[in-house]
N, C-alpha and C positions, 0 to 999 in steps of 0.2 A: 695506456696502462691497463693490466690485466685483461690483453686482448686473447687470451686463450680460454677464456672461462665465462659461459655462459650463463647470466644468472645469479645466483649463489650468492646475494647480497651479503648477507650475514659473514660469510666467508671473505666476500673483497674488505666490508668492516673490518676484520680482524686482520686480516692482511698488512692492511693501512695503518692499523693500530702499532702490528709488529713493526713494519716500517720507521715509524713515527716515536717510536721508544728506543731504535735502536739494538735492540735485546731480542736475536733471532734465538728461539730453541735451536736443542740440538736435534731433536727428533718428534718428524710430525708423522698421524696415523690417519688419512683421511676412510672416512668409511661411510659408503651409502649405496642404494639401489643402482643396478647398472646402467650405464648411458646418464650419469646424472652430474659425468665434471670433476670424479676423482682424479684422473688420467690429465686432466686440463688445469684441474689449482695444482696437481704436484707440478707441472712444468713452470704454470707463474710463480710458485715460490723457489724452485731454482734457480729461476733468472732474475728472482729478487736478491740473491743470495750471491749469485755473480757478477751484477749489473756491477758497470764501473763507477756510475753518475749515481753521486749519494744523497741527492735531494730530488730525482724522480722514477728510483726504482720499481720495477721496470722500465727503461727508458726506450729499447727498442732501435736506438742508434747507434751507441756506443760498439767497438769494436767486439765486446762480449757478447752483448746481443746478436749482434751478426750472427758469429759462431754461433751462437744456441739458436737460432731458428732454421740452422742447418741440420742440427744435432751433432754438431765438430767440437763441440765445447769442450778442451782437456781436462777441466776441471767437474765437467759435469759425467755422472753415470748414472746408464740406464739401464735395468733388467725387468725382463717381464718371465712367467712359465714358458720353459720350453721343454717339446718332449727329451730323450736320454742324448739324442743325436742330432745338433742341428750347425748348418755350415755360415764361417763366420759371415758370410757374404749375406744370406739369407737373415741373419740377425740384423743386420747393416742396416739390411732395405726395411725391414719393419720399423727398425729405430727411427729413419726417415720417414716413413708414414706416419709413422706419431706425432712427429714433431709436426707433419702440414695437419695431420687431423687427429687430435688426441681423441675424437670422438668414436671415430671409426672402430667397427666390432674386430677385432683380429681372431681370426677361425686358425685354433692349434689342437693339434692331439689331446684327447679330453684327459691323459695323462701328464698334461706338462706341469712342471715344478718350478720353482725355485730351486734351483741345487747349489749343493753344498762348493761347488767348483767357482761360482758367482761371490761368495762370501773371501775364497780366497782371493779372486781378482780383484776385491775390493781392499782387503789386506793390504795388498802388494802396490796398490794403487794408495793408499793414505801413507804407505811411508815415503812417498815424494813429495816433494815442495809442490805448491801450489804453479801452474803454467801461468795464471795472468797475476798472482799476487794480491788474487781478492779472497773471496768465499769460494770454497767448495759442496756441491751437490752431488748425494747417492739418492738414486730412484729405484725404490723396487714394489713394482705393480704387482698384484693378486699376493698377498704375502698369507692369505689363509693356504695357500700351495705350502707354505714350509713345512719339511715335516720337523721331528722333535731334535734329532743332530744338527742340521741345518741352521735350526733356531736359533737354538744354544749358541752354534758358531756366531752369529749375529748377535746373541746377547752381549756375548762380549763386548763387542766394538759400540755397541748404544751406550754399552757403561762408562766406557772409558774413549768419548770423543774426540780427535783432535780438534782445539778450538774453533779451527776455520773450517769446520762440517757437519753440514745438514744433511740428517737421513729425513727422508719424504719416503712414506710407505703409502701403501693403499690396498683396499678387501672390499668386498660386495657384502663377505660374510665374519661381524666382526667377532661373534664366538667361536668360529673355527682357528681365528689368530691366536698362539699362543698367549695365556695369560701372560706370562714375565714380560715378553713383546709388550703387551697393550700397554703393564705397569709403566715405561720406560718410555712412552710417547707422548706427544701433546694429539687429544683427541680431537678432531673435528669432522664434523657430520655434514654429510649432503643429502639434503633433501632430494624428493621429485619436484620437478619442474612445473610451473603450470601450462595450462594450456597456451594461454597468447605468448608468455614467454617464447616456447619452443614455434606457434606459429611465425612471432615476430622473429626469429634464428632463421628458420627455414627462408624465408621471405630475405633478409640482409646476406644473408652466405651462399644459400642455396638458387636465389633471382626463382623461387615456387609463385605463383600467383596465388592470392589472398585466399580464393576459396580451396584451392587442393591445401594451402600450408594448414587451413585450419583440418582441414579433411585427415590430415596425417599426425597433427598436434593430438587431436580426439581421440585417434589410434594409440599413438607411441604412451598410453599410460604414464606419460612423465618423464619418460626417459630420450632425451634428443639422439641418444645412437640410434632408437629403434626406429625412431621418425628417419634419421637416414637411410638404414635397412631397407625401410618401405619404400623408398626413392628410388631402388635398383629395377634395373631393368626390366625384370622377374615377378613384382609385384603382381602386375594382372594375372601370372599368373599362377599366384601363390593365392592370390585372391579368390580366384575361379575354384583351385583346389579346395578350398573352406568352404565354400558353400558346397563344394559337389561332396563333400566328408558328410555334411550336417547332413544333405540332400539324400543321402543311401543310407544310412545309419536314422533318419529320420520314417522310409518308408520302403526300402529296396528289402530283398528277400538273402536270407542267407547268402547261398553262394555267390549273389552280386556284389556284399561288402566285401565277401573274401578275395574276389576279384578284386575290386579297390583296392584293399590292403597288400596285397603282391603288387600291383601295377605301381603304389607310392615307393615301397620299399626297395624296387628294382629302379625305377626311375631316380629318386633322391638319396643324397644322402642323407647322415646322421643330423650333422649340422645345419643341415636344409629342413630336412622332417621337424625337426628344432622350431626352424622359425617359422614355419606353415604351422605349427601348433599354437608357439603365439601371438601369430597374428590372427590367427582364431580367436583366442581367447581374449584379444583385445576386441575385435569386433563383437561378440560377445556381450562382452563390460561394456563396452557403449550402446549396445541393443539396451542390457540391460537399464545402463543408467538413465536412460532417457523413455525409457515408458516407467521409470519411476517419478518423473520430472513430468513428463507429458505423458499421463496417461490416457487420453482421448484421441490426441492425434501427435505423433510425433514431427520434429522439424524436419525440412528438406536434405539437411545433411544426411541426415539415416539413410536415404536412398538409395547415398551411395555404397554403404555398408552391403549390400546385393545378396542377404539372405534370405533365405527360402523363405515365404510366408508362413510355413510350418511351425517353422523355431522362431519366429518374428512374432507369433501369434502366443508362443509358450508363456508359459507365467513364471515370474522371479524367482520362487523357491525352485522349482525345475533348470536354469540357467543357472543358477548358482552353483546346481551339484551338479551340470555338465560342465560348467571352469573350473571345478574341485577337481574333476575326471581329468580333466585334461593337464590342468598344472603338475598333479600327481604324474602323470605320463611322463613329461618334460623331466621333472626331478629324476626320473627313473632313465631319462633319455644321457643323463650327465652322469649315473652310474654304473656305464656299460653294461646295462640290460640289454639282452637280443632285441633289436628292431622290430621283426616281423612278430613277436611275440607283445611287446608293449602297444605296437599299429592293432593288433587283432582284440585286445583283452579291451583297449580304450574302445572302438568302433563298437564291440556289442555292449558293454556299459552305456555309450551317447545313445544306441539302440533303442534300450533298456528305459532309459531315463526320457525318453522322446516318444514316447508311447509305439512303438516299430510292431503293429500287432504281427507280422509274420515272421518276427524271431520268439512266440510263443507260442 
């Protein structure tokens, strides 16, 4: 039971509750910080919604269940943003990555939507009977993507549900979702994760050994996507890239950060420069946190954190306005700002802010 969702007490609570009363809403809004198991309760309450077996839903056996950990489920749909143009093949196989890892970060056009094309497929899709004769499940991930037509399309169908359908929405950002939307849903919230939490995931799914899942758990901020992010191959050396950022922007000359900043920008993309920023700013927050906890000598884990002695050495108020700098960056990375321009303004700011006497 509730093998897709990691965590989230309060949520499997509720769940069990719904369960247990019988009296499924018609429509849930799940909403919290990214990598924290929106993506993973909208799928357990699906399959709560379709299970065949009415005293241990999710049962995980039953013929419905099958189907849904396939994502073949007739009954069930799923939409996530995609950019103007995407092949039904290539929808297919993400649908299926979700279903093995609803954790997993999915990298799409920083334009993708919700479209209005997806409200009609859902239309056309509840004026048929039900395939197994149970519940029916609509999923639609990032719904702060709708724009205002879109919406509206959608408000309709939340007002006037057929009985046997559950809409499961989900947003990172819940003031961006249309008001009339929020009014029309049952709200629930996903916290961050704690630390041993995410270490204990990492450790049961991942087979990490004890001291990197914590090393990654202290990273990922609360979020178990980002803990998996870090797992990729690339980590060392995105890691490398962080400290060699703070490392020239801490004490290199002009022309050398500018060198940096072309070498990132031609080397990475958008998406990549993305997560090299915050996995900075994680490593960062845990410098920081921990010479506020240990301010005499900090634990062995820091060490592997591998920054500079420079910024290792900074004090709190200064660390704080370089993760101001640098989250600002990020926001500005998600609104198609020129790359090479957001890499150059952030590097002389962290400069700036790192006392760099040869940028004065």
């Amino acid at each position: 039971m509730f093998t897709h969702l990691i965590g989230q007490e309060k949520i499997k609570h509720y769940f069990t509750r719904v369960i247990e009363s019988g009296k499924m809403p018609h429509s849930f809004l799940l909403y919290g910080p990214e990598g924290t198991g929106k993506t993973a309760a909208a799928l357990e309450l699906a399959q709560i919604v379709t299970c065949h077996d009415p005293d241990r839903r999710p049962c995980g056996e039953c013929v419905s269940c099958a189907k849904f950990r396939k994502m073949e489920h007739p009954d069930v749909l799923l939409f996530f943003p995609v950019p103007g143009v995407m092949k039904p093949e290539e929808i297919q196989q993400i649908r299926g990555e979700i279903a093995c890892n609803p954790y997993r970060k999915i990298e799409l056009h920083r334009n993708a939507s919700l479209h209005i094309d997806m409200v009609r497929a859902i239309k056309k899709h509840l004026r048929l009977r039900s395939y197994q004769g149970h519940g029916r499940a609509v999923i639609l991930l990032g719904c702060e993507t709708l724009n205002l037509d879109t919406g509206n399309a959608l408000l309709k169908l939340l007002e006037e549900p057929p009985d046997d359908v559950s809409f499961v929405l989900t947003t990172t950002v819940l003031d961006d979702v249309l008001p009339t939307i929020r009014s029309r849903c049952q709200l629930l919230h996903l916290s961050y994760l704690s630390t041993d939490t995410i270490a204990e995931a990492l450790r049961a799914h991942e087979n990490i050994p004890e001291k990197e899942s914590r090393y990654f758990a202290l990273l990922s901020g609360g979020s178990y996507a980002r803990a998996l992010e870090f797992l990729q191959d690339d980590f060392i050396d995105k890691k490398t890239c962080c400290s060699k950022i703070l490392e020239y922007c801490a004490v290199k000359p002009m022309e050398e950060i500018i060198a940096l900043e072309e070498e990132l920008a031609d080397k990475y993309n958008v998406n990549e420069i993305k997560s090299i920023l915050e996995l900075l700013i994680a490593m960062l927050k845990r410098n920081y946190e921990s010479a506020i906890a240990y301010p005499d000598n900090q634990p062995d884990m820091d060490s592997l954190m591998d920054l500079p002695q420079s910024v290792v050495k900074t004090d709190t108020a200064t660390i704080e306005k370089v993760v101001g700098d640098i989250e600002k960056s990020v926001d500005l990375l998600n609104k198609n700002v020129y790359l090479n321009t957001i890499l150059l303004i952030l590097f002389f700011k962290l400069g700036g802010s790192l006392g760099n006497e040869q940028l004065r």
